[in-house]
N, C-alpha and C positions, 0 to 999 in steps of 0.2 A: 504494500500500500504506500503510495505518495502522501505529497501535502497536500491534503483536499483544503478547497477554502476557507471550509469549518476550523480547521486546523490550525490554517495562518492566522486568523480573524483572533483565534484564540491564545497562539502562543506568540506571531510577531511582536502585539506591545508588550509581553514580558520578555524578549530578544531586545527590545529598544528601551527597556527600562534596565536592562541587566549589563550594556554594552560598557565591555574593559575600556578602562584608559588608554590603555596599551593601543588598545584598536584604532585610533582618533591618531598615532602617531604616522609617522612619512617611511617610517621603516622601522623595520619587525627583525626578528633574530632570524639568522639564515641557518640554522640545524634544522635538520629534519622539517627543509618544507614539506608543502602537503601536494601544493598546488591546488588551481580549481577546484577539479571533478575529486579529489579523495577529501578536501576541507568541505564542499557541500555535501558530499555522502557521510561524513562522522555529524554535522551540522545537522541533516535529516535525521539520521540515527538517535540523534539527542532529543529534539522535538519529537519524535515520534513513540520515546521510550518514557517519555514525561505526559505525554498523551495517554498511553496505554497505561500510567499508575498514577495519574491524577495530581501530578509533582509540578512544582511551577521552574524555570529554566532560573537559573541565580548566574553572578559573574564569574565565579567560579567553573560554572560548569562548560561556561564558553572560555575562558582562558584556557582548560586543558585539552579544548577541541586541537588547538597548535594554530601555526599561521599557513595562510593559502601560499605568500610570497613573501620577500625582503623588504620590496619597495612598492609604493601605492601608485609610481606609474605604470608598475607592472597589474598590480590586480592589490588591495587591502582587504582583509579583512571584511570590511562594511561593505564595498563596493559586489564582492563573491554574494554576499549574502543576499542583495538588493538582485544580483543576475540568480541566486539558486531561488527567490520568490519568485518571479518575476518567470522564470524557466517552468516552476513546478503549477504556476496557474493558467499557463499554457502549453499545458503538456506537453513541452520539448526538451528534451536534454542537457544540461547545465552547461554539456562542453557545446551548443550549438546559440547559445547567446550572449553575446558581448553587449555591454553597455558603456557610454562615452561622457566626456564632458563635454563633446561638439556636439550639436545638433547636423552637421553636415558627412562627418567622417564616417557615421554607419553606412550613408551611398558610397564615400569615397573608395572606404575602404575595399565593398566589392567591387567596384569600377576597377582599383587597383590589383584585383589579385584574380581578374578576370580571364587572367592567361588566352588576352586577344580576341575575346569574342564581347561581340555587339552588348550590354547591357539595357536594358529597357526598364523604366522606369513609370510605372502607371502610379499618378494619385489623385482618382475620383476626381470627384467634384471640390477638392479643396483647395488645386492651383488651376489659375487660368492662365497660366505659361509658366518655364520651367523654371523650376527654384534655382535654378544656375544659371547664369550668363553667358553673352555668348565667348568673352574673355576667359570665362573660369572654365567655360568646355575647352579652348582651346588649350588651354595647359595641360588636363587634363589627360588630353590628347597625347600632351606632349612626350607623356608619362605613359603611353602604352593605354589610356584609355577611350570607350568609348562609349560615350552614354548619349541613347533617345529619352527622350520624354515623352509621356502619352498622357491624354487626360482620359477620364470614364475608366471603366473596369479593365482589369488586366486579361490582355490572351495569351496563348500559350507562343514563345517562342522555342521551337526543340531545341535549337543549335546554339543558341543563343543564352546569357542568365536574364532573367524574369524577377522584379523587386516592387512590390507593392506599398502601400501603407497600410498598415495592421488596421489604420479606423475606416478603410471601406470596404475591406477584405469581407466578402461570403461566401458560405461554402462552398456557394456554386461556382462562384469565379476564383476559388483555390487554384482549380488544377491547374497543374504548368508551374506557378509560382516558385522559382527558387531563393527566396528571402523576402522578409517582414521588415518593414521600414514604422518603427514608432520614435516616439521622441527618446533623443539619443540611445535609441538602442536599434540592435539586429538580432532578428531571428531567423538563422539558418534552418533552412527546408530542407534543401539538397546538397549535402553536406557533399558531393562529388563533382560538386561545380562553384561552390563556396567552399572552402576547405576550410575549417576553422582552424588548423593552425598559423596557417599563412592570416588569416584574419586578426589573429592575436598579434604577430609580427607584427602587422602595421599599427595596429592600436598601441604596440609597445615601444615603436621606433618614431612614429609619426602623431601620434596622438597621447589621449589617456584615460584611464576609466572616468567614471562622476567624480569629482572631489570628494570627499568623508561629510560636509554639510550636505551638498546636491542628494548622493544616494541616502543619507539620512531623513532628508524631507521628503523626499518621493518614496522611502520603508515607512515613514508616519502617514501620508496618505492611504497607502494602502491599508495599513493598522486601522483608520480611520480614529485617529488619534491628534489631537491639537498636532500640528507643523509649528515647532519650535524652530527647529533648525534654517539654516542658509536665510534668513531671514535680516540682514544687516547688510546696509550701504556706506561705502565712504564717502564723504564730502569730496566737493572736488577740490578745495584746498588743501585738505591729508593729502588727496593724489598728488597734486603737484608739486607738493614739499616733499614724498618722496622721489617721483622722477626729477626733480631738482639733486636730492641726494646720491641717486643712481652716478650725475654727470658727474659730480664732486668727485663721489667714490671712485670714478671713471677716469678721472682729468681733464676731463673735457668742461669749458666754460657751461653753463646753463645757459638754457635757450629752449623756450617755450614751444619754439615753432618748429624744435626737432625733437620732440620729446619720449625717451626711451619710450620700447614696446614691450611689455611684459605679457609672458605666454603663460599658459598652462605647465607649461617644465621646461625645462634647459634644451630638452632633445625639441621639442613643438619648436623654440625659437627657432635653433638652426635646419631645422629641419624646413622653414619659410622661409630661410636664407635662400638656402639651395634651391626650393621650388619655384623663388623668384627670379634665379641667375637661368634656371632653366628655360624660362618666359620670354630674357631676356636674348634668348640665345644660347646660351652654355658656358660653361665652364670649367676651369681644370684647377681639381683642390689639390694642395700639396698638406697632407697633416703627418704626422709620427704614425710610425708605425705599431708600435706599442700603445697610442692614442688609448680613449675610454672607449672599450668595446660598446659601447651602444652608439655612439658617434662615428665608428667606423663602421660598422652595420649599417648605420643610416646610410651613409654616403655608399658603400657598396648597394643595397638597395633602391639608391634613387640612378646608382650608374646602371644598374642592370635594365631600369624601365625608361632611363631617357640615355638616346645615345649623344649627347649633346654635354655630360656630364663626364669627367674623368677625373680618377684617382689616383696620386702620384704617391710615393710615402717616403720617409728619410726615418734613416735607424739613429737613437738615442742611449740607447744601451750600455749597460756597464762604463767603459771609461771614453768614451766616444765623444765626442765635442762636439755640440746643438749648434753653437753657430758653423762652427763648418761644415758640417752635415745638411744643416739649409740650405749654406752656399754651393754646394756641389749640388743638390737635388734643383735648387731654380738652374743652375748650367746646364741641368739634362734638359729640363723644362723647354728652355731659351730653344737649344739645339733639336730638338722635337718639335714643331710650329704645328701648334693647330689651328682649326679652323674659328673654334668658338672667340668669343670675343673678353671676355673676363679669366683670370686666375686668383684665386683664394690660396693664401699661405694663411692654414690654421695650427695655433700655436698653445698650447697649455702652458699656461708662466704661474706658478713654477707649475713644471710636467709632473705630471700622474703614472708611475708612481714613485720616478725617477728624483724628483724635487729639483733640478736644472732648469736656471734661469739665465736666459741666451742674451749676448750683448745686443740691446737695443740699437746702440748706431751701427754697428756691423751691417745688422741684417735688414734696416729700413736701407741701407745704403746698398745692400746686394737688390732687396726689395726695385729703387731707385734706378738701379741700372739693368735690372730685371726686363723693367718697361719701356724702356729708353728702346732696349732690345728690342720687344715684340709686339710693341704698341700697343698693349693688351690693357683694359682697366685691369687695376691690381687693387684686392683687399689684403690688410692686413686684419685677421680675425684675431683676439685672442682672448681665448677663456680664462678668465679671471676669478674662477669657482676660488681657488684654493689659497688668492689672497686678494678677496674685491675691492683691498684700500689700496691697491698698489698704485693708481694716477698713473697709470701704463699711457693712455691716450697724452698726455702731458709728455711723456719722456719721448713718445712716436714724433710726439708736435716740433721738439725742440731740437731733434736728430733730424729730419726731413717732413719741414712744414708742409707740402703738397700731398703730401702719401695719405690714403683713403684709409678708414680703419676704423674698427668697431670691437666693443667689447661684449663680451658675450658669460655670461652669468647665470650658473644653478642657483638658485635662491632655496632651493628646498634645505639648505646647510648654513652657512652664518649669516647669511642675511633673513631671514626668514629666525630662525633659532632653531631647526628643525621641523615646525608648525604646521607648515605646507610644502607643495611644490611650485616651481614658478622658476622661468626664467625668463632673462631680459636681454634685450640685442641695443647697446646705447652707442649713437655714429657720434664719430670726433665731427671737428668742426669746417670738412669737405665738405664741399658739393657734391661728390659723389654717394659719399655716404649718408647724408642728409637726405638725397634724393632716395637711395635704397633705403632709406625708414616708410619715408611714403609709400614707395613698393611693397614691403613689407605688411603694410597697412591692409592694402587688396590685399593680399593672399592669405593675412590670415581670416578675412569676412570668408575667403572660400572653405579652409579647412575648420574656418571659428574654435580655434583653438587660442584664442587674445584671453590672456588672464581673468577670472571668474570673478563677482564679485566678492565670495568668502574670500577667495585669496589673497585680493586686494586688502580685504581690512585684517586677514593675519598679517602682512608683509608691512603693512602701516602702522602697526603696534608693535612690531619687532625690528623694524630698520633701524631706528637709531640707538647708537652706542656700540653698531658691529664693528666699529674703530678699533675699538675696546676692546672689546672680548677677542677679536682675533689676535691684541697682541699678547693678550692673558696666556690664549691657547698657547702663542708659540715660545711663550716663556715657558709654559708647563711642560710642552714637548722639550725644550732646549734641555730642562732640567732633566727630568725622566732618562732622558735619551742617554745623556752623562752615566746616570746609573745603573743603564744595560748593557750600555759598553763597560764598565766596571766588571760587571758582572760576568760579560763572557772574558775580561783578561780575568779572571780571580778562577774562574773555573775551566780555562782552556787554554790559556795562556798564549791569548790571541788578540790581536789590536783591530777588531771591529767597528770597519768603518758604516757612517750610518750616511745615507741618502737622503738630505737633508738642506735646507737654503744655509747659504751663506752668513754669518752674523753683518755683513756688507750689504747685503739682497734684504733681509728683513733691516734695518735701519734704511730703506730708503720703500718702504710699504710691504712687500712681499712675505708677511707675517703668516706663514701659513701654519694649520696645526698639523702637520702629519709630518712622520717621516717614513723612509723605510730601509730594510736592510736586508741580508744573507747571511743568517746565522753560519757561522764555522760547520763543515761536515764533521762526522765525531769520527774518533781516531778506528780504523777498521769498519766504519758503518760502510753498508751495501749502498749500492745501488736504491733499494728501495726505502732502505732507511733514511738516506738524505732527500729521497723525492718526498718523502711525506715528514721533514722535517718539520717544516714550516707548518703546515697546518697542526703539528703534533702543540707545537709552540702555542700558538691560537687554544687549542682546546684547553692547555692545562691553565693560560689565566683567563678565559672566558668562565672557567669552572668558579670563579671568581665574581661577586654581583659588583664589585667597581668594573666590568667589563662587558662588553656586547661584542658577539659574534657578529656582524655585518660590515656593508662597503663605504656606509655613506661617514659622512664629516662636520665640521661647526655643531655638530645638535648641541644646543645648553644644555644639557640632563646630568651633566656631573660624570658621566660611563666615557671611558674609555674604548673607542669603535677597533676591530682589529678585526684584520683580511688577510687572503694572500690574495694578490690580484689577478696571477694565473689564473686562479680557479672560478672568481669572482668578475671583478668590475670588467676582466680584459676576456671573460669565457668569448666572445666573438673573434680575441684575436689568434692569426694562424699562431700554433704550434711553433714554429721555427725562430717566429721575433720572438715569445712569450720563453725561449729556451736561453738565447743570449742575456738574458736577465739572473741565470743561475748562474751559481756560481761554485763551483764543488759539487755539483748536481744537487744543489738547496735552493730552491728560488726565493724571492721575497717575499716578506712578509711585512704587513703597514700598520702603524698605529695612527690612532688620529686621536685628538686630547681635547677635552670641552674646555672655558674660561676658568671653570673652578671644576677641581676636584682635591681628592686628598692626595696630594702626592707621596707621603709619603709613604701610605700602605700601598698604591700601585707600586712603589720602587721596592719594595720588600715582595710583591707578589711574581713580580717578573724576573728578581734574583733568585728565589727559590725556584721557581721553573725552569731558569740554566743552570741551576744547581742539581735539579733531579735530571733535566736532560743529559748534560755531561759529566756527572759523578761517576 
C-alpha cells in the first residue's frame, strides 16, 4: 500500500511540524547517502508504520531516516519529501518527478535531454502563444533543442517527446503524452524518452530543486495547513545595499546601473554565463583542470549540446606554476584560431583544492596580448567563492585597465553563512562586461533561475561582517594547520607541507578558510592502504561532533567541514588530473574552519588521529 490521500492529509502536518533543523541547512553529512528513491522509501516506511499503530511521526524519527544528498542543489531533504508527496498523489514513481525552483526549467530540461527529437508542447487553453520567445527558442536551438508549441489538447506524437500541462491533462487526451508540465515540476510518463537520470543532471548542473521555504509552502498547502513559510520580501533598499556590497567585496566601484545578478547557486550563474556567450556566438573556456567538478560538468555538458562552445584546461597540480601554466594554455589557444568570437579564462583565486593564487599582472598581461593576438573578446572570470573580500576586480583594474572581467560567487558559504544557496556574477567597470550583465539578465527570465525571494532576505541578513569572519576562518585554519603539521613531524618524522594561501595572499584579501594537504604514506603501507589514507583520516575526526563529513565551506556552525576532493567536490573530474594531486599514492585531503570554533580541542582531535594512524 502507498500514500493514499487519507494518509498524507493525516501525517504530512505532523512531517511539517516535526521537520529537523538539520533539514533547513545547505548541506547535510555525506556518509551513507541514501539518495532519492531509498530516503523516500525509509520516509514511506515510516509514515506508513505510524499509520498502521496509530503513532504520531516526532523529529527524531525523521533524523534517523538519514539524508537523501550533501547538498540542497543537489536534492535536500525537504525538497525529496515535497517530490515523494507530490509522486505518491499521482501515482508515479518518486525517481520519475523532479521538482525546481524555475518555473521554466521542467520544459527546458526535457527540451535538453531530448536526444534530437522534435518536443511538442501543448497547454490548453491557458497560453494564447508560446510561453517562450522567439529569442529564447533560438538559443535553445542552439543547444541541440527543439521545441513547438501547440495550444488545445495534446496529440500523440510517436517519434517525437509529447509535454502537456498537468491542469488540462484528461484521461482521454493522456495517451501519447510523455511528461506532465505543472508549476515547477515534471512528471515523467515515458521514462525511455525522458530518462530521469539525465533529467536530474541538468537540474543538478543547470538548475535546482524548490528552495527549503518554496517546497515548505507548497508541503503546507497540500497539508492544508496555515502557509507560514516563503512568505517575506526584501525592501528594495536591503537589495541595493547589498548589490552595492557585492561590488565593494568585488572591487569594482558601485554603480546602480550595472548591478550584480544573483542566481539560485553558483552553478545557475555561470551556467547563464555560458548560455549567453552561446547566443552570442560561442566561445572557448580555458579553466583548470582539477577545477570544481560541477563546473566542469557544466561546461562539458553545455560543449556537448552546443558546438559553438569549447573547452581548453591547464594542469595546477602539485608543484606546477598557475601563472605559467595559463600562459602556455592561452599560447595553444592563440595558435589554434577558432571561429567563435569570445574566450573565457576561468580562474578559482585561491584554487580549489590546491589554495594557489596566480600573479595578477602576469596573467591580465598574457590575458592582454592574448587579444591583441586573436581579436577575440576576452573575459576574465574569477571565482571568488573561497575569499569574496579579495577586490580581485581592483587589482584586474590596476594591472590592465581595458581587460573585461567578472567575479563570480557561491554564496551558499561565507557570504550567505551557510543559510542558503545563491550565487552572483558582479562585471568590473567594462563595457563589455557591463553589457554581458544585461545579457545575462535575458537569459536568466529564460531559465528563471534569478535568485528567489527567500534567498534574497537570507543573503541580506547575512552579508555583512563576511569581512570578518573570513578573516577569523583563516586565522583559525593558519593556526590548526601549524598543529597538524606538528603532528605529523612528532609522529612521522616528516615536514608536511600544507596547500595553503600565502600569509602575502591573505594580507592583501584572499583570506580563505581551507587548506589542504597529503598526508605522508606510512612506512611499508600498500598500495591500498595509502589510496584510502585520506579518507581513513576524515573518518577518524568526523567520529568527532566538532567535525562534518562534507565538501562545502564559510558555514558559521562552529564544525569543522572535511573532504577529500577526489572522491567528493572533483567526482566529475577524469581520473588522470585527480591522480597528479597524490602524492605517495595518498591524495588530498581539505579542511575548511568556521569564524569561531574551539581550536583547541580540534588541535588535540587531529593529533591523536596521526597519532593512531602512524603509531
Amino acid at each position: 500500500m502507498g500514500l493514499t490521500p487519507t494518509i498524507v492529509e493525516q501525517y504530512l502536518p505532523q512531517i511539517l511540524a516535526a521537520i529537523p533543523e538539520e533539514w533547513r541547512g545547505t548541506t547535510f553529512k555525506n556518509s551513507a547517502l541514501l539518495g532519492r528513491e531509498v530516503f523516500s522509501e525509509k520516509l514511506t516506511n515510516l509514515i506508513l508504520s505510524k499509520s498502521e499503530g496509530g503513532d504520531k511521526i516526532s523529529t527524531d524519527d525523521l533524523v534517523a531516516i538519514g539524508n537523501a544528498e550533501d547538498y540542497l542543489r543537489v536534492a535536500s531533504n525537504i525538497s525529496t519529501t515535497l517530490e515523494l508527496i507530490l509522486a505518491e498523489l499521482a501515482t508515479h514513481p518518486i525517481t520519475q518527478v523532479f521538482a525546481f525552483a524555475s518555473t521554466t526549467m521542467p520544459v527546458i530540461a526535457a527540451v535538453l535531454t531530448s536526444k534530437g527529437r522534435q518536443v511538442h508542447l501543448y497547454t490548453g487553453d491557458e497560453c494564447t502563444k508560446s510561453p517562450f520567445t522567439p529569442s529564447q527558442l533560438n538559443l535553445l536551438s542552439l543547444l541541440g533543442g527543439n521545441l513547438v508549441w501547440h495550444a488545445g489538447s495534446p496529440k500523440a506524437h510517436p517519434n517525437d517527446v509529447v509535454l502537456a500541462y498537468k491542469s488540462v491533462l484528461t484521461t482521454e487526451s493522456s495517451a501519447g503524452v510523455d511528461g506532465l508540465i505543472a508549476p515547477n515540476v515534471l512528471y515523467i510518463l515515458e521514462p525511455s524518452k525522458l530518462v530521469p537520470g539525465d533529467i536530474l543532471v541538468i537540474r543538478k548542473r543547470m538548475a535546482t530543486p524548490p528552495t527549503t521555504p518554496m517546497a515548505e509552502a507548497i508541503l503546507q498547502e497540500i497539508a492544508k495547513v496555515p502557509v507560514t513559510a516563503n512568505r517575506q520580501t526584501a525592501s528594495p533598499e536591503d537589495i541595493a545595499e547589498f548589490y552595492a556590497h557585492l561590488q565593494t567585496l568585488s572591487g569594482t566601484p558601485i554603480n546602480a546601473d550595472a548591478n550584480p545578478l544573483v542566481f539560485t547557486a553558483g552553478l545557475s550563474s555561470l551556467c547563464t554565463l555560458f548560455m549567453t556567450l552561446i547566443h552570442q556566438g560561442g566561445a572557448e573556456i580555458l579553466m583548470c583542470s582539477t577545477a570544481y567538478g560541477g563546473s566542469s560538468q557544466q561546461v562539458d555538458l553545455l560543449c556537448e549540446k552546443a558546438g559553438t562552445l569549447h573547452k581548453s584546461t591547464f594542469d595546477i597540480q602539485g608543484g606546477a606554476d598557475i601563472t605559467r601554466s595559463i600562459k602556455e594554455a592561452l599560447d595553444r589557444l592563440a595558435s589554434n584560431h577558432t571561429a567563435v568570437p569570445s574566450t573565457v579564462l576561468l580562474v578559482e583565486i585561491p584554487t580549489n583544492p590546491d589554495m594557489k593564487v596566480p600573479d595578477i599582472s602576469a596573467v591580465t598581461a598574457c590575458l592582454q596580448a592574448y587579444q591583441d593576438a586573436t581579436q577575440k573578446n576576452v573575459l576574465f572570470v574569477i571565482d571568488t567563492t573561497f575569499a569574496p573580500n579579495s577586490q580581485v576586480l581592483s587589482k584586474i583594474r590596476e594591472a590592465s585597465p581595458s581587460l573585461a572581467a567578472m567575479t563570480w560567487i557561491s554564496m551558499s558559504k561565507s557570504v550567505s553563512r551557510g543559510l542558503t544557496t545563491a550565487g552572483c556574477m558582479v562585471a568590473n567597470h567594462t563595457t563589455y562586461a557591463k553589457d554581458l550583465i544585461g545579457a545575462l539578465q535575458e537569459t536568466g527570465k529564460l531559465v528563471d533561475t534569478i535568485a528567489k525571494p527567500d534567498q534574497m532576505n537570507f543573503l541580506i541578513g547575512a552579508h555583512k561582517g563576511v569581512e570578518k569572519r573570513c578573516e577569523n576562518a583563516y586565522s583559525n585554519a593558519a593556526m590548526i594547520g601549524k598543529v597538524l603539521q606538528q603532528a605529523v613531524k612528532k609522529y612521522c618524522s616528516y615536514d608536511m607541507a600544507l596547500a595553503f594561501v600565502a600569509p602575502e595572499h591573505a594580507a592583501v584579501g584572499y583570506t580563505t578558510s581551507t587548506f589542504s594537504f597529503n598526508l605522508p604514506s606510512p612506512l611499508g603501507g600498500s598500495e591500498e592502504v595509502c589510496e584510502a589514507l585520506a579518507q581513513r583520516f576524515v573518518d577518524l575526526i568526523c567520529a568527532h561532533p566538532e567535525f562534518k563529513p562534507c565538501v562545502s565551506f564559510g558555514q558559521d556552525n562552529g564544525l569543522v567541514y572535511a573532504t577529500v576532493p577526489a572522491t567528493s567536490t572533483q567526482g566529475a573530474i577524469k581520473a588522470e588530473d585527480k591522480a597528479k594531486q597524490a602524492v605517495g599514492g595518498v591524495q588530498l585531503t581539505r579542511l575548511s574552519f568556521p569564524p569561531t570554533c574551539d581550536t583547541k580541542a580540534i588541535g588535540i582531535i587531529m593529533t591523536e588521529a596521526i597519532a593512531k594512524i602512524y603509531s
